[in-house]
PDB file as gemmi writes it, atoms N, CA and C in Angstrom:
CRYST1    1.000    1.000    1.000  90.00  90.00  90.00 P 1                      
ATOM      1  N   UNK A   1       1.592  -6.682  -2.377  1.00  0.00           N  
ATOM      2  CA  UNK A   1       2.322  -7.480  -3.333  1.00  0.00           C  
ATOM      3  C   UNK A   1       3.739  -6.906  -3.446  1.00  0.00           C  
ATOM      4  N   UNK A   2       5.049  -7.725  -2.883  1.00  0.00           N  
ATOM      5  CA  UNK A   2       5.886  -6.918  -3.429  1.00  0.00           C  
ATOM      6  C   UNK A   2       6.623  -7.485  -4.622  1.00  0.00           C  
ATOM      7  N   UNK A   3       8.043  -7.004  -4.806  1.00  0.00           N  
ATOM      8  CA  UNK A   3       8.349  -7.254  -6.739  1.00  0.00           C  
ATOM      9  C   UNK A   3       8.969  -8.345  -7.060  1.00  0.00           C  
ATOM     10  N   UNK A   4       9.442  -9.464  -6.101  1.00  0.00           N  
ATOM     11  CA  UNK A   4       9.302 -11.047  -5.787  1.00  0.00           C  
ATOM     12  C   UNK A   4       7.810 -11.610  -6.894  1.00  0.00           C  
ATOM     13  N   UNK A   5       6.631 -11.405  -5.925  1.00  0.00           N  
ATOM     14  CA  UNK A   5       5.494 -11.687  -6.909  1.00  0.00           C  
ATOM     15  C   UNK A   5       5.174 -11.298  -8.213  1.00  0.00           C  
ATOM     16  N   UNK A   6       5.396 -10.084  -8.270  1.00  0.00           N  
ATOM     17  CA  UNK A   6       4.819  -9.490  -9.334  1.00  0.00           C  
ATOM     18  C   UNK A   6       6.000  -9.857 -10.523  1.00  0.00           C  
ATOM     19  N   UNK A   7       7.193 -10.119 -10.349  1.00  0.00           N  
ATOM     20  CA  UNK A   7       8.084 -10.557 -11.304  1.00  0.00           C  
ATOM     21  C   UNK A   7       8.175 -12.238 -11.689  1.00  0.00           C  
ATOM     22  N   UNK A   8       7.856 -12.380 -10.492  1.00  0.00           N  
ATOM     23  CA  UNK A   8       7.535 -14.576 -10.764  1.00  0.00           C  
ATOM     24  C   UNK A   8       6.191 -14.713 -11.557  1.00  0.00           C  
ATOM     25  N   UNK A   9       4.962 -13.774 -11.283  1.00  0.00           N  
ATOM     26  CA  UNK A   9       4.005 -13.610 -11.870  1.00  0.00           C  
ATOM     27  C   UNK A   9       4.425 -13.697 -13.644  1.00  0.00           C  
ATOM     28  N   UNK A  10       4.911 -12.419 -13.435  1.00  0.00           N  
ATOM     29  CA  UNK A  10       5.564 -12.249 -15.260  1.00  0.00           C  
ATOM     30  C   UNK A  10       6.082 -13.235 -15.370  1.00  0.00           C  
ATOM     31  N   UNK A  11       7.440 -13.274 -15.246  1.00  0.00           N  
ATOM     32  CA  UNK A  11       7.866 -14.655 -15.629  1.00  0.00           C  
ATOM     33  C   UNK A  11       7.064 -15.833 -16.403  1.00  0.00           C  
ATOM     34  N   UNK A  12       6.376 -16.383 -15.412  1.00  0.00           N  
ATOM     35  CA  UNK A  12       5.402 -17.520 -15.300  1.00  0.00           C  
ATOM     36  C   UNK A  12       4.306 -17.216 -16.720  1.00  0.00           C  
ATOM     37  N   UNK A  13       4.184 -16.024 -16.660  1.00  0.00           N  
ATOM     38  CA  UNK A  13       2.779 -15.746 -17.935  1.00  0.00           C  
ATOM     39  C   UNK A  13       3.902 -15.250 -19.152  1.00  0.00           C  
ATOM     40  N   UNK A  14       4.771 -15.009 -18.865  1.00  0.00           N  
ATOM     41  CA  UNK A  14       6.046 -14.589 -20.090  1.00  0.00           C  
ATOM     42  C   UNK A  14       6.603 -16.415 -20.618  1.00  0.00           C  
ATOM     43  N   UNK A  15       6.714 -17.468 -19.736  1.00  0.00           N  
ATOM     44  CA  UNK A  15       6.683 -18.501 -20.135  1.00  0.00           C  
ATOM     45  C   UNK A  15       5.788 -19.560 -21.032  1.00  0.00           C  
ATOM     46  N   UNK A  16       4.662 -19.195 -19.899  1.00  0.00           N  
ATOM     47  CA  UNK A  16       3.490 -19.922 -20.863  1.00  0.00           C  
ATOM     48  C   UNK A  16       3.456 -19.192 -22.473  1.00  0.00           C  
ATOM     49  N   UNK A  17       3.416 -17.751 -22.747  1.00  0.00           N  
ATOM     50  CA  UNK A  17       3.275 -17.579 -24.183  1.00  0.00           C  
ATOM     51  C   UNK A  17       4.728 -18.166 -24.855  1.00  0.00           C  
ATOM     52  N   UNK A  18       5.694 -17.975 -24.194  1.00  0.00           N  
ATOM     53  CA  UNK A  18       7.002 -18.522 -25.499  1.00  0.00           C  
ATOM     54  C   UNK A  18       6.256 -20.350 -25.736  1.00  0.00           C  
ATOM     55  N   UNK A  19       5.647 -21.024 -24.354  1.00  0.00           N  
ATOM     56  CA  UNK A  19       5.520 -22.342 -24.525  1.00  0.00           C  
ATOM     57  C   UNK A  19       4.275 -22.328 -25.613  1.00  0.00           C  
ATOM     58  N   UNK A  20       3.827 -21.656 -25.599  1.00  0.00           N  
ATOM     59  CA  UNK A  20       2.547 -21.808 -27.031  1.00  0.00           C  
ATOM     60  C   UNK A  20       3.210 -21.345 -28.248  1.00  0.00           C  
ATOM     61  N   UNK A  21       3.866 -20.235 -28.332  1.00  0.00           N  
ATOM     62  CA  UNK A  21       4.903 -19.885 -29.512  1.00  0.00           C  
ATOM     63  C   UNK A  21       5.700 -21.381 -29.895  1.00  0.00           C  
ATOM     64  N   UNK A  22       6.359 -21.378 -29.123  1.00  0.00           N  
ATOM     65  CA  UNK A  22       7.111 -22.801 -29.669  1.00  0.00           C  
ATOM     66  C   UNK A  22       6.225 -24.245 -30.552  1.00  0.00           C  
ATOM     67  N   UNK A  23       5.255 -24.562 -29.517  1.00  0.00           N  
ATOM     68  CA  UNK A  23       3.815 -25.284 -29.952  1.00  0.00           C  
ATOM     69  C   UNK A  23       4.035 -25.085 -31.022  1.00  0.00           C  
ATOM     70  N   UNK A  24       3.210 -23.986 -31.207  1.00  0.00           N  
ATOM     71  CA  UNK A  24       2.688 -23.168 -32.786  1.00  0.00           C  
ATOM     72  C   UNK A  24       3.399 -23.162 -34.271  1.00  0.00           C  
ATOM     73  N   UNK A  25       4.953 -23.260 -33.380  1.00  0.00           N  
ATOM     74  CA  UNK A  25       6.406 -23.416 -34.811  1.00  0.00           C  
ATOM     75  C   UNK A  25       7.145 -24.238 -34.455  1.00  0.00           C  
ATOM     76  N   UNK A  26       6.094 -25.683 -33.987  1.00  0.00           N  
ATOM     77  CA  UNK A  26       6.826 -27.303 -33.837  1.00  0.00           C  
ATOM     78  C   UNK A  26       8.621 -26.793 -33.282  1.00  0.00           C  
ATOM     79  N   UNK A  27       8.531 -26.117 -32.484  1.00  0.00           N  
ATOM     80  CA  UNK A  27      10.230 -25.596 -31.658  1.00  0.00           C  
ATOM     81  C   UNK A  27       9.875 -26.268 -30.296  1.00  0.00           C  
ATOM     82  N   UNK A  28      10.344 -27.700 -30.394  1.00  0.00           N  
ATOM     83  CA  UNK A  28      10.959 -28.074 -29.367  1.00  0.00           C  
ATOM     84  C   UNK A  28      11.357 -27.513 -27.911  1.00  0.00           C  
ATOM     85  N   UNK A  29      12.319 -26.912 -28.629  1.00  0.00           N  
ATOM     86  CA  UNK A  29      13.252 -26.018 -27.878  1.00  0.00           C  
ATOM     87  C   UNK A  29      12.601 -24.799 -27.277  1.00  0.00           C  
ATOM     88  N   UNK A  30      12.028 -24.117 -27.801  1.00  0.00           N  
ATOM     89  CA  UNK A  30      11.099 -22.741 -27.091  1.00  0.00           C  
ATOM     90  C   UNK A  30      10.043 -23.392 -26.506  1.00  0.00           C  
ATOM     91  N   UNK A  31       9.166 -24.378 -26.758  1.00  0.00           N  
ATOM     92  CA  UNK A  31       8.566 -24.712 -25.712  1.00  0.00           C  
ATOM     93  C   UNK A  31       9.175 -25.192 -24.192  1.00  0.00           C  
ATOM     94  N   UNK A  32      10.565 -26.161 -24.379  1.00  0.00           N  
ATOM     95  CA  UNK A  32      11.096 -26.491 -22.992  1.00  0.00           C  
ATOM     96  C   UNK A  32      11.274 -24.843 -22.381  1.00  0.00           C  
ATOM     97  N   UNK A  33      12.419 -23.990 -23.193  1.00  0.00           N  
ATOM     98  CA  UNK A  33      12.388 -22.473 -22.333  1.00  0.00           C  
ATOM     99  C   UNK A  33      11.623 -22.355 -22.178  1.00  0.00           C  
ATOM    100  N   UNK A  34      10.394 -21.986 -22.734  1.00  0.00           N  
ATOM    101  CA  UNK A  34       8.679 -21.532 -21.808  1.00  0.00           C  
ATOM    102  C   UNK A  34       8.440 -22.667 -20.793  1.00  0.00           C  
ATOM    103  N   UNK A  35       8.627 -23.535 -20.611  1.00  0.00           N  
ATOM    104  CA  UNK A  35       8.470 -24.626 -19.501  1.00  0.00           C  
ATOM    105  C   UNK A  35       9.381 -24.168 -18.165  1.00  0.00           C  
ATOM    106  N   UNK A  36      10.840 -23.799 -18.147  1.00  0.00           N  
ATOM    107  CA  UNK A  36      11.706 -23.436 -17.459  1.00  0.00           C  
ATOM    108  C   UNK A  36      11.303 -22.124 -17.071  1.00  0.00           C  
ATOM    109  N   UNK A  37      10.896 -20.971 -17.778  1.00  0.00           N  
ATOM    110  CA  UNK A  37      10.421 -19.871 -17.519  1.00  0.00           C  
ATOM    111  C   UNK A  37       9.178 -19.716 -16.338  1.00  0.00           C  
ATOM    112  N   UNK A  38       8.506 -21.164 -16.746  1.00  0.00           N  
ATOM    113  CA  UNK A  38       7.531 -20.750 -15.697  1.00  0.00           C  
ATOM    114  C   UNK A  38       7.931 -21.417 -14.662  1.00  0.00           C  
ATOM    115  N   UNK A  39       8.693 -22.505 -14.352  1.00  0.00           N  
ATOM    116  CA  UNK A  39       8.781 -22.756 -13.438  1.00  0.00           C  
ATOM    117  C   UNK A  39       9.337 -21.463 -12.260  1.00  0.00           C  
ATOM    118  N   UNK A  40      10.399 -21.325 -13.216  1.00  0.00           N  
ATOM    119  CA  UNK A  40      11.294 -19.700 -12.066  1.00  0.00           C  
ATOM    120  C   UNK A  40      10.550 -19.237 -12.176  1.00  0.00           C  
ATOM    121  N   UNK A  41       9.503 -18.534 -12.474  1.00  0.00           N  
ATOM    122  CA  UNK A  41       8.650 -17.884 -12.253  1.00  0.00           C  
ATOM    123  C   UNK A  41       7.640 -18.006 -10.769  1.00  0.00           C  
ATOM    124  N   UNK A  42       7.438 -19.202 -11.023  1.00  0.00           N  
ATOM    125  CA  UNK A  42       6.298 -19.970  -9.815  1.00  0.00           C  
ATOM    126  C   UNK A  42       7.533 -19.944  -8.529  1.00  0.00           C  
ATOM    127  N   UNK A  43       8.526 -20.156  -8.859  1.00  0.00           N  
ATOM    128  CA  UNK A  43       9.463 -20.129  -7.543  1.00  0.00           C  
ATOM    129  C   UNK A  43       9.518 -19.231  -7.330  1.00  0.00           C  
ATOM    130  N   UNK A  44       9.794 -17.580  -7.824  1.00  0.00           N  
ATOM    131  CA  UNK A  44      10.048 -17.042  -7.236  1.00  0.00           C  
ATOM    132  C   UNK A  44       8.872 -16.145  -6.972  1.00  0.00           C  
ATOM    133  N   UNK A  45       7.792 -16.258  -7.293  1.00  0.00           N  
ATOM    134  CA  UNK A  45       6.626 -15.745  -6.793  1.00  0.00           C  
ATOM    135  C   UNK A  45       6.094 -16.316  -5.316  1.00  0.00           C  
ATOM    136  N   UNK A  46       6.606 -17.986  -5.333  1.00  0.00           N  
ATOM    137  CA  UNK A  46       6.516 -18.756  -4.376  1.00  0.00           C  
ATOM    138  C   UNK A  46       7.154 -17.853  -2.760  1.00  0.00           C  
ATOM    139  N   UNK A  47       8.183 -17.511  -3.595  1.00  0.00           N  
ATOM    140  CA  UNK A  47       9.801 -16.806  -2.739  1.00  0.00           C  
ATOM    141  C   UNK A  47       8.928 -15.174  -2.038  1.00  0.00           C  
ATOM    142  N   UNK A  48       8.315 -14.658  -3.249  1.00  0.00           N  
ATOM    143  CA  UNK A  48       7.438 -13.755  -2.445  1.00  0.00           C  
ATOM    144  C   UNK A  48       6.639 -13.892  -1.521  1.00  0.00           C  
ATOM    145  N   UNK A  49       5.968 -14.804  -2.126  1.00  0.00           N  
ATOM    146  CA  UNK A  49       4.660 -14.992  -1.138  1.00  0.00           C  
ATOM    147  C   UNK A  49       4.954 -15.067   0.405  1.00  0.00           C  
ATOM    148  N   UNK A  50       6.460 -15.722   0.684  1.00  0.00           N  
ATOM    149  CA  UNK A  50       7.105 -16.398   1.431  1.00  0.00           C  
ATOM    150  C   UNK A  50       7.339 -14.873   2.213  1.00  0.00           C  
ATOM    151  N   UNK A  51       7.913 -14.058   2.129  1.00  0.00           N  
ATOM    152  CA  UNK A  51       8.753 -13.024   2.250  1.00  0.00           C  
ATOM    153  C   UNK A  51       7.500 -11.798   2.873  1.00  0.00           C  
ATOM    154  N   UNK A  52       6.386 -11.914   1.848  1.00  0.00           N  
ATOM    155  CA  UNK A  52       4.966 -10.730   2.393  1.00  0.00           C  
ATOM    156  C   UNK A  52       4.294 -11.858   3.684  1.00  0.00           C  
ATOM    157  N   UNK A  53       4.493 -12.892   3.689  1.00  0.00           N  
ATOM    158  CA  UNK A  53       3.884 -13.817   5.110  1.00  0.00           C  
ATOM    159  C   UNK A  53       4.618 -13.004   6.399  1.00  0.00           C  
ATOM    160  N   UNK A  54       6.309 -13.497   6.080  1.00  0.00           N  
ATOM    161  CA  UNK A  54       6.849 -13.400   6.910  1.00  0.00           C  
ATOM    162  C   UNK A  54       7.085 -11.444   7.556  1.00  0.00           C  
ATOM    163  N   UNK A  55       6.798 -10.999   6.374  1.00  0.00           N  
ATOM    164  CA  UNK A  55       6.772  -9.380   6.743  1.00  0.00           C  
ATOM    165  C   UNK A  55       5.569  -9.050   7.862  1.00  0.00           C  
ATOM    166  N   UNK A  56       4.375  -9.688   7.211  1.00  0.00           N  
ATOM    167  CA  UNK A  56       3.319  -9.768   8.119  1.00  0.00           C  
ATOM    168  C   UNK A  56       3.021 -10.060   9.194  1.00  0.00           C  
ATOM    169  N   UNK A  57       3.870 -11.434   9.557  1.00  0.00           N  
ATOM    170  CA  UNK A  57       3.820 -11.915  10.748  1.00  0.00           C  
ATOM    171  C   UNK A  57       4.608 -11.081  11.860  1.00  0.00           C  
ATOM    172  N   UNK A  58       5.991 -10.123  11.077  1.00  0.00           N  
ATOM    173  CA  UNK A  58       6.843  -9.389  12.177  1.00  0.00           C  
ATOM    174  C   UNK A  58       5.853  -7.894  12.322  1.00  0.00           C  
ATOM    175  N   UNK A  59       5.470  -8.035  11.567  1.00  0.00           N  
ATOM    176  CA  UNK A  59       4.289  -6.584  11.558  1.00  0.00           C  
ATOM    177  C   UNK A  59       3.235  -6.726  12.651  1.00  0.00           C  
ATOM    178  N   UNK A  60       2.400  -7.716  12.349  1.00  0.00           N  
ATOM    179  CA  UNK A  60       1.694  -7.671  13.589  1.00  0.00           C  
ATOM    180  C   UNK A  60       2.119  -8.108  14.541  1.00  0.00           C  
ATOM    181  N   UNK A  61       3.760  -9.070  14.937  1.00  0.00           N  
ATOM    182  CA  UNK A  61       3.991  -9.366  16.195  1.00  0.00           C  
ATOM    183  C   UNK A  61       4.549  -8.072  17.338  1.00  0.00           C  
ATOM    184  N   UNK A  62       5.396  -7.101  15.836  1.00  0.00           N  
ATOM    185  CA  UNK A  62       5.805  -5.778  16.451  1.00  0.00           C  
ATOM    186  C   UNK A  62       4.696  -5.127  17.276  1.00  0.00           C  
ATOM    187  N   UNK A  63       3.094  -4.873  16.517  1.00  0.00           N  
ATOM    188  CA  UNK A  63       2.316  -3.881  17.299  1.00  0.00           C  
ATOM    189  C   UNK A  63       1.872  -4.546  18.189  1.00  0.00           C  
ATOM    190  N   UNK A  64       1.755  -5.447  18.993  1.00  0.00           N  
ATOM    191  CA  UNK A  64       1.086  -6.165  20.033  1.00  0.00           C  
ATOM    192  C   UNK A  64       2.204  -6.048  20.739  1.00  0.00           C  
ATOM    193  N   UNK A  65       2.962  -5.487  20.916  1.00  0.00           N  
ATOM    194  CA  UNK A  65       4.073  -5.044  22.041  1.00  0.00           C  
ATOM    195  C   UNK A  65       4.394  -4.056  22.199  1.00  0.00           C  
TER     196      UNK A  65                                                      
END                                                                             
């Protein structure tokens, strides 16, 4: 896992609670930020995921040569 994931991860679970906080005190507004939060979140965990594939793929293409 590198810190791509593990920070889109947060993000994403740091969003969902402001989006229930907001819920909870009829705030509009803190629920859309918890909505936006997770999205960047999911992107850039997305962005990891993307990044440990592609590490992988030069990893094992390196030792087979």
């Amino acid at each position: 896992m590198n810190k791509d994931q593990v920070k889109g991860t947060l993000k994403d679970i740091g969003g969902k609670i402001q989006e229930e906080f907001g819920d909870a005190i009829d705030s509009p507004e803190q629920e859309a930020k918890g909505l936006k939060n997770q999205v960047e979140g999911k992107t850039q965990k997305k962005l990891g995921d993307v990044r440990e594939a592609l590490d992988d793929a030069t990893t094992t293409t390196t030792r087979r040569h």
